[in-house]
N, CA, C and O atoms as a GROMACS GRO file, in nm:
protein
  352
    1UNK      N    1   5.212  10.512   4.928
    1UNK     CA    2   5.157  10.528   4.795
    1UNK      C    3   5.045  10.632   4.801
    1UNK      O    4   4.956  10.638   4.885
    2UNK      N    5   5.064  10.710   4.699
    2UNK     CA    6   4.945  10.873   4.702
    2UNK      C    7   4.814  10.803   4.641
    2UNK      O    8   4.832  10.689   4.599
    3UNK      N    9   4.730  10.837   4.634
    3UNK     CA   10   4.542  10.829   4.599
    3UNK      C   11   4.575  10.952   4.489
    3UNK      O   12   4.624  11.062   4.512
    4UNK      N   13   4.529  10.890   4.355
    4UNK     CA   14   4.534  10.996   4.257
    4UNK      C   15   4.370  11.026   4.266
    4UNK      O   16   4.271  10.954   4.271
    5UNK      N   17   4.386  11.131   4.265
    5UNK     CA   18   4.205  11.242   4.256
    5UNK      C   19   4.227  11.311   4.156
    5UNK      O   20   4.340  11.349   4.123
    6UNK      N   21   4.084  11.346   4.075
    6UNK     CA   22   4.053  11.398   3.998
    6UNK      C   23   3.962  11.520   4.025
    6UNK      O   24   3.894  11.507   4.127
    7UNK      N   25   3.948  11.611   3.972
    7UNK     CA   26   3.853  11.729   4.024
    7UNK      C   27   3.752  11.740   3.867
    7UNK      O   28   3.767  11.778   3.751
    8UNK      N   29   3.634  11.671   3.962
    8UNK     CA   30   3.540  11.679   3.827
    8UNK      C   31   3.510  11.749   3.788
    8UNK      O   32   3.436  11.722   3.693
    9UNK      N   33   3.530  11.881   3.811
    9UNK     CA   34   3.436  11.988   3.772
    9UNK      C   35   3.585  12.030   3.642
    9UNK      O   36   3.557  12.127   3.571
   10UNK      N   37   3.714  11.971   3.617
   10UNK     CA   38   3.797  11.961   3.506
   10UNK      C   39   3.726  11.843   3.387
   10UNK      O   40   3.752  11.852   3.267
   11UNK      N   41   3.663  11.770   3.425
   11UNK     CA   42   3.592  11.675   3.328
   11UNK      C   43   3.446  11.720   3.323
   11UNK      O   44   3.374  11.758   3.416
   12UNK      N   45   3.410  11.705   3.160
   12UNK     CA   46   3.269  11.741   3.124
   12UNK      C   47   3.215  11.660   3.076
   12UNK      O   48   3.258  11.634   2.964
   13UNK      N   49   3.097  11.573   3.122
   13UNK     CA   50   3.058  11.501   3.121
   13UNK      C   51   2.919  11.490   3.032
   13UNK      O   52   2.833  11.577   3.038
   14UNK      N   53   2.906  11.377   2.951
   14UNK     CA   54   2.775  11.350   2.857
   14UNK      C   55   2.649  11.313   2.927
   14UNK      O   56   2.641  11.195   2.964
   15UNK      N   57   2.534  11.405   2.955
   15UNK     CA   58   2.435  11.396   3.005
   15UNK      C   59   2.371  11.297   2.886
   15UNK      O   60   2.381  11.283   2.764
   16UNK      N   61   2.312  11.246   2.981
   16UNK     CA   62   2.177  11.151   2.847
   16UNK      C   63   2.046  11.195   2.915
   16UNK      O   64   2.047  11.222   3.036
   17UNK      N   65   1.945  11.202   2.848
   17UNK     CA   66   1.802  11.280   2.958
   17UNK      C   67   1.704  11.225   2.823
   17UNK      O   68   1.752  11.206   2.712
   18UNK      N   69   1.579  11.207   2.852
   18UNK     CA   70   1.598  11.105   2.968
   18UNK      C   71   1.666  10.983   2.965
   18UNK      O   72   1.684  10.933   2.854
   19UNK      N   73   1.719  10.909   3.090
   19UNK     CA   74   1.755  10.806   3.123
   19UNK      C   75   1.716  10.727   3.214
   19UNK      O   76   1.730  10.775   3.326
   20UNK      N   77   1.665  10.608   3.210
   20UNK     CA   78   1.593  10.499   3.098
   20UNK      C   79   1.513  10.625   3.002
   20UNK      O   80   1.482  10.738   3.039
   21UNK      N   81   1.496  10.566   2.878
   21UNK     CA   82   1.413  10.618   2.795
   21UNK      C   83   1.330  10.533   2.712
   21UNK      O   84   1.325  10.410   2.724
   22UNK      N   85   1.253  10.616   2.613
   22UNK     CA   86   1.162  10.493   2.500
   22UNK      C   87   1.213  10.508   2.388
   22UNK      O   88   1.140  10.512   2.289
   23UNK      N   89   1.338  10.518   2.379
   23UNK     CA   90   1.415  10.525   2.251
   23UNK      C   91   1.421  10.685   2.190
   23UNK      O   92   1.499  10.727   2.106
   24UNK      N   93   1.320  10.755   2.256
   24UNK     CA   94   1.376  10.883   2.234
   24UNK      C   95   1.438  10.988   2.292
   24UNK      O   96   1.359  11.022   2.381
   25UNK      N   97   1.565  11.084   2.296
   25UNK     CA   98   1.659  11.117   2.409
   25UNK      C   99   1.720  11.189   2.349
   25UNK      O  100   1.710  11.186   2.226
   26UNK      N  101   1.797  11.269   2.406
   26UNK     CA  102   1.877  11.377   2.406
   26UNK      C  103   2.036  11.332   2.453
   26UNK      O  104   2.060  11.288   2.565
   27UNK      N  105   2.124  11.349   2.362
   27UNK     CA  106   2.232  11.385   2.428
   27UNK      C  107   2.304  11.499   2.470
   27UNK      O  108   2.305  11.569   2.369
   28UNK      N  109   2.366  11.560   2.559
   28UNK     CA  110   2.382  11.704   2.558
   28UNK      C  111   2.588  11.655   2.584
   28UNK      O  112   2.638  11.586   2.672
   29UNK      N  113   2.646  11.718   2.481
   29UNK     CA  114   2.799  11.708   2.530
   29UNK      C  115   2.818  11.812   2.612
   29UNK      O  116   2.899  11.780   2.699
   30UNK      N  117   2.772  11.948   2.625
   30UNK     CA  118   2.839  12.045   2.668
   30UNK      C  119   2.901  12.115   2.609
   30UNK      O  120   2.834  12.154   2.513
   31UNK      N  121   3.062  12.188   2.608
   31UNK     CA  122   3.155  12.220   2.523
   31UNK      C  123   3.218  12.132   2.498
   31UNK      O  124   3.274  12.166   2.393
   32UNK      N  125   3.255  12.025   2.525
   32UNK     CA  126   3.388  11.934   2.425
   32UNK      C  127   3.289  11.838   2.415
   32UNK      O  128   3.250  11.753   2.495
   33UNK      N  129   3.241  11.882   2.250
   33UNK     CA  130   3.168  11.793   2.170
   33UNK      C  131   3.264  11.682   2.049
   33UNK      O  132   3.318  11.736   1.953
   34UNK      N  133   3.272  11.579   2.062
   34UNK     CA  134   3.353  11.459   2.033
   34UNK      C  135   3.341  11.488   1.847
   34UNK      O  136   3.270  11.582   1.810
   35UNK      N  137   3.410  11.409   1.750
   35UNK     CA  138   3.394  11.418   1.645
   35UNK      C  139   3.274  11.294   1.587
   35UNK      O  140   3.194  11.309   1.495
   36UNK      N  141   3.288  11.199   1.653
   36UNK     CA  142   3.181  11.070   1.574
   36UNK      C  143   3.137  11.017   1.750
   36UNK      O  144   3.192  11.013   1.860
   37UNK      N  145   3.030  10.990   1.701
   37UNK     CA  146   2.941  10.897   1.798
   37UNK      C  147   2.875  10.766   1.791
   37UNK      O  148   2.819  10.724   1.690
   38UNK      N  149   2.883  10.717   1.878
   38UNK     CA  150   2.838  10.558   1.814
   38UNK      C  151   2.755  10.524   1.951
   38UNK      O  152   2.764  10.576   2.062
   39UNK      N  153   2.664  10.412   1.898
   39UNK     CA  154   2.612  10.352   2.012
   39UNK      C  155   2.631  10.224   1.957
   39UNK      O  156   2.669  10.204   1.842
   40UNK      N  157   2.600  10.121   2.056
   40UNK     CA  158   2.640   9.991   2.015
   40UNK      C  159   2.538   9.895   2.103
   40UNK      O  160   2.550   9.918   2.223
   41UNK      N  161   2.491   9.844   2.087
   41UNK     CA  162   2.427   9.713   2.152
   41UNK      C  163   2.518   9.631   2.219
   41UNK      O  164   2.631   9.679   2.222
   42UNK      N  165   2.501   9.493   2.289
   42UNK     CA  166   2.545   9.434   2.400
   42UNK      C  167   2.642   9.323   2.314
   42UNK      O  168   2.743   9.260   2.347
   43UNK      N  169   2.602   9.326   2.251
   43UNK     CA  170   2.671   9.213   2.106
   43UNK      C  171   2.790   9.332   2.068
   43UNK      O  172   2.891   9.274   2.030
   44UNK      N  173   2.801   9.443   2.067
   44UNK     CA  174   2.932   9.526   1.990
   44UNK      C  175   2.890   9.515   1.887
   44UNK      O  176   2.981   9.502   1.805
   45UNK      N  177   2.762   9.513   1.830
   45UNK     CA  178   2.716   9.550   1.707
   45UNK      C  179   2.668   9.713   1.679
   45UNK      O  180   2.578   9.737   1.760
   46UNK      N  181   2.698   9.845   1.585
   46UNK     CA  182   2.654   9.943   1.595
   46UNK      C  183   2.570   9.970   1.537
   46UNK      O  184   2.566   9.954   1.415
   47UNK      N  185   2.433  10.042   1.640
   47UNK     CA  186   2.327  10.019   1.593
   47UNK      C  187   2.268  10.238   1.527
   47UNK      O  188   2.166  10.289   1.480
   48UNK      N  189   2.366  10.276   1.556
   48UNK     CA  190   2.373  10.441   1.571
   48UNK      C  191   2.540  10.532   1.518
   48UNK      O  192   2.648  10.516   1.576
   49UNK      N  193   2.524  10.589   1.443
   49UNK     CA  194   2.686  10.593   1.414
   49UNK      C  195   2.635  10.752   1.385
   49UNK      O  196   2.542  10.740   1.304
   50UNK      N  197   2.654  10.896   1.416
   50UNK     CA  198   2.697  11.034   1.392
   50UNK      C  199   2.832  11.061   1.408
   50UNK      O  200   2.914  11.022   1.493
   51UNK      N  201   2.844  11.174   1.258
   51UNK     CA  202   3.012  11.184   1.225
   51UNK      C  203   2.940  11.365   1.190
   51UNK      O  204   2.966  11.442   1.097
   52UNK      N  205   2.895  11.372   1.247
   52UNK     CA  206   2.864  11.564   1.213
   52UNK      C  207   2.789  11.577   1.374
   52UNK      O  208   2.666  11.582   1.364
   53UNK      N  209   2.822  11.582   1.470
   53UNK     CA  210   2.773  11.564   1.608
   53UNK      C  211   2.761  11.691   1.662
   53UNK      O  212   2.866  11.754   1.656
   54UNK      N  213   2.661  11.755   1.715
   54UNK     CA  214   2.604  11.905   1.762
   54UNK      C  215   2.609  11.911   1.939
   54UNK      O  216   2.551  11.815   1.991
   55UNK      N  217   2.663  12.002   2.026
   55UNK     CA  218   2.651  12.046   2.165
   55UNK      C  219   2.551  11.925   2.231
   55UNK      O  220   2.573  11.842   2.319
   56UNK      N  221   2.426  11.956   2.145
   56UNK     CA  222   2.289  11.900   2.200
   56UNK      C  223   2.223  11.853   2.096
   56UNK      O  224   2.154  11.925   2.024
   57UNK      N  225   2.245  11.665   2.072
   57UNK     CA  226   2.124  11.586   1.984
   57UNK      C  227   2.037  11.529   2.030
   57UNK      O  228   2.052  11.456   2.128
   58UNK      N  229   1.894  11.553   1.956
   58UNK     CA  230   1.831  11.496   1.990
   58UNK      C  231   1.850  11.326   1.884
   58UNK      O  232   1.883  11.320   1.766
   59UNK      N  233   1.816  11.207   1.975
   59UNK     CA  234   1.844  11.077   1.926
   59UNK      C  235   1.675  10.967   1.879
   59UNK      O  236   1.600  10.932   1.970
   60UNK      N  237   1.651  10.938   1.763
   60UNK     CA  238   1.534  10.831   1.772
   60UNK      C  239   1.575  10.737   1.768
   60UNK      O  240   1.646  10.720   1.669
   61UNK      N  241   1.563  10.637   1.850
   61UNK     CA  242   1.592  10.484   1.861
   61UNK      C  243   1.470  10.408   1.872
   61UNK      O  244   1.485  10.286   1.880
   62UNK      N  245   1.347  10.455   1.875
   62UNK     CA  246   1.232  10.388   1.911
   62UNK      C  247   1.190  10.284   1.853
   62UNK      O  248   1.087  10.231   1.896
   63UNK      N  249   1.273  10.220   1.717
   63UNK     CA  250   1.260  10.111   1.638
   63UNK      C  251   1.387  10.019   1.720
   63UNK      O  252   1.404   9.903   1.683
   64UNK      N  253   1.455  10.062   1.808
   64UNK     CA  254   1.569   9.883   1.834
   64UNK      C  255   1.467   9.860   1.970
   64UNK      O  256   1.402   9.944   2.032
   65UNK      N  257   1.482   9.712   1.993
   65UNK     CA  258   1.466   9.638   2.134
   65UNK      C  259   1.518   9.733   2.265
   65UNK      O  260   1.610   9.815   2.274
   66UNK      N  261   1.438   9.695   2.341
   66UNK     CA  262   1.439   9.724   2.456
   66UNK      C  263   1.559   9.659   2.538
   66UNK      O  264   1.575   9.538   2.553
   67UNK      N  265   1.637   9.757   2.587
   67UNK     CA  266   1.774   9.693   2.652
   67UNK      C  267   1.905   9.798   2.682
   67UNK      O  268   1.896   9.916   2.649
   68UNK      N  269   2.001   9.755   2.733
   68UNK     CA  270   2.119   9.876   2.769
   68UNK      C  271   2.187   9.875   2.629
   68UNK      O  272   2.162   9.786   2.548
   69UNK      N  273   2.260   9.962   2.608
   69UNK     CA  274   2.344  10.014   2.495
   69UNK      C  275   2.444  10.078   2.513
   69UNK      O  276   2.431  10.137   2.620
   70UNK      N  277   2.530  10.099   2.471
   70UNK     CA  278   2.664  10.232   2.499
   70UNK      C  279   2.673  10.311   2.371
   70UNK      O  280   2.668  10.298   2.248
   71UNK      N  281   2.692  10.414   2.479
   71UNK     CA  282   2.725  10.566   2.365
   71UNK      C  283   2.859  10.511   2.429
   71UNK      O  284   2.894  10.461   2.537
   72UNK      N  285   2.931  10.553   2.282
   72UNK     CA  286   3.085  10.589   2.250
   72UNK      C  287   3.142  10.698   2.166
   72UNK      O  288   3.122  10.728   2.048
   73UNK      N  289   3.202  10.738   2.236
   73UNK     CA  290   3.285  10.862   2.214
   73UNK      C  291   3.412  10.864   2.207
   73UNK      O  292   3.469  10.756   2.223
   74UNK      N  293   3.496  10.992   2.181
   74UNK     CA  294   3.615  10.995   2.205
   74UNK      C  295   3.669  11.163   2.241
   74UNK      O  296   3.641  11.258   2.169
   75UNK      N  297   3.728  11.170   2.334
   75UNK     CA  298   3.745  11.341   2.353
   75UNK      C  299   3.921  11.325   2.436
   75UNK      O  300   3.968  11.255   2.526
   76UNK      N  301   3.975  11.439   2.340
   76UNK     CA  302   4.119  11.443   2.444
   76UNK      C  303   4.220  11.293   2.440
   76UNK      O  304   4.323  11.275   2.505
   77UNK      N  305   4.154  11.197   2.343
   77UNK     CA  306   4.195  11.056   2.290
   77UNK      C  307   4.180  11.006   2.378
   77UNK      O  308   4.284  10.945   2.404
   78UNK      N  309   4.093  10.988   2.466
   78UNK     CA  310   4.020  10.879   2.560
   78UNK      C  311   3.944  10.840   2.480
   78UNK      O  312   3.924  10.892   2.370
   79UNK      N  313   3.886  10.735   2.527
   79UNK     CA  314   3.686  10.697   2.470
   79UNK      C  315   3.655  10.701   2.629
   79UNK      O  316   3.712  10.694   2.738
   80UNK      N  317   3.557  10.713   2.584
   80UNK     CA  318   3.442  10.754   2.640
   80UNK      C  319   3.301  10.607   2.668
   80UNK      O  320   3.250  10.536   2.581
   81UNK      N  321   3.282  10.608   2.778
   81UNK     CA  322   3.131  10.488   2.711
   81UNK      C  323   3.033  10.563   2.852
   81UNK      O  324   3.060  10.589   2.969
   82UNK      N  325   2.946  10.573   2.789
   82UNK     CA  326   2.787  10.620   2.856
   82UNK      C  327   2.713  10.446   2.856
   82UNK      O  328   2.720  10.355   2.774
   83UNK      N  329   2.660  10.456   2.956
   83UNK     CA  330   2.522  10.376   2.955
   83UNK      C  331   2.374  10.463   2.934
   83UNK      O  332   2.324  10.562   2.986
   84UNK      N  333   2.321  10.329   2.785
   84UNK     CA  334   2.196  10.384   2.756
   84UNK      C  335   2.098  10.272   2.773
   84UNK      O  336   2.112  10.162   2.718
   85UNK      N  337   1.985  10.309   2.862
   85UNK     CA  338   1.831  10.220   2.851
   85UNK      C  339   1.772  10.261   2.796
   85UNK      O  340   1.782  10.380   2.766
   86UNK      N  341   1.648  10.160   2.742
   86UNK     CA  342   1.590  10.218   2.630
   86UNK      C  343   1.460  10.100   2.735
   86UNK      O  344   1.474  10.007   2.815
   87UNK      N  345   1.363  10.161   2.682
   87UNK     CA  346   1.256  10.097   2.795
   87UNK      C  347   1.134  10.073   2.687
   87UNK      O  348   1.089  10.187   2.671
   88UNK      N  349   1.065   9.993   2.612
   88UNK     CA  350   0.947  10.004   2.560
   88UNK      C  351   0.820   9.970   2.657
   88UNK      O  352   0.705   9.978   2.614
   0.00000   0.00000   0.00000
């Protein structure tokens, strides 16, 4: 049985900076910038939803709790999930 490999430098990947943060952050897509973005809390509740999404957003979250979150995406009809900390 073969080992399927991937060559990452074919996948472009969603920087988050900083990471942990204090609710305020940057996402940078790169070139394959997704159509809607979501983040979601640990419950699958969405606490962040962009449907006009730019290369490079800047994000304020500094009003939710302190805790992990996921960015969700979708590119090439995958999704996508990032881990986000948010640190007060």
């Amino acid at each position: 049985m073969g080992v399927l490999s991937i060559n990452d430098e074919d996948i472009e990947q969603l920087s988050i900076y900083p990471n942990p943060n204090n609710g305020l952050f940057t996402l940078d897509f790169g070139t394959q910038v997704p159509e809607d973005v979501f983040i979601s809390n640990t419950l699958g509740e969405i606490i962040f939803l962009n449907s006009q999404v730019k290369p490079i957003e800047t994000v304020d979250l500094s009003d939710v709790a302190a805790g992990v979150y996921c960015v969700i995406y979708q590119l090439d009809g995958m999704k996508q999930v990032n881990k986000l900390v948010i640190q007060q």
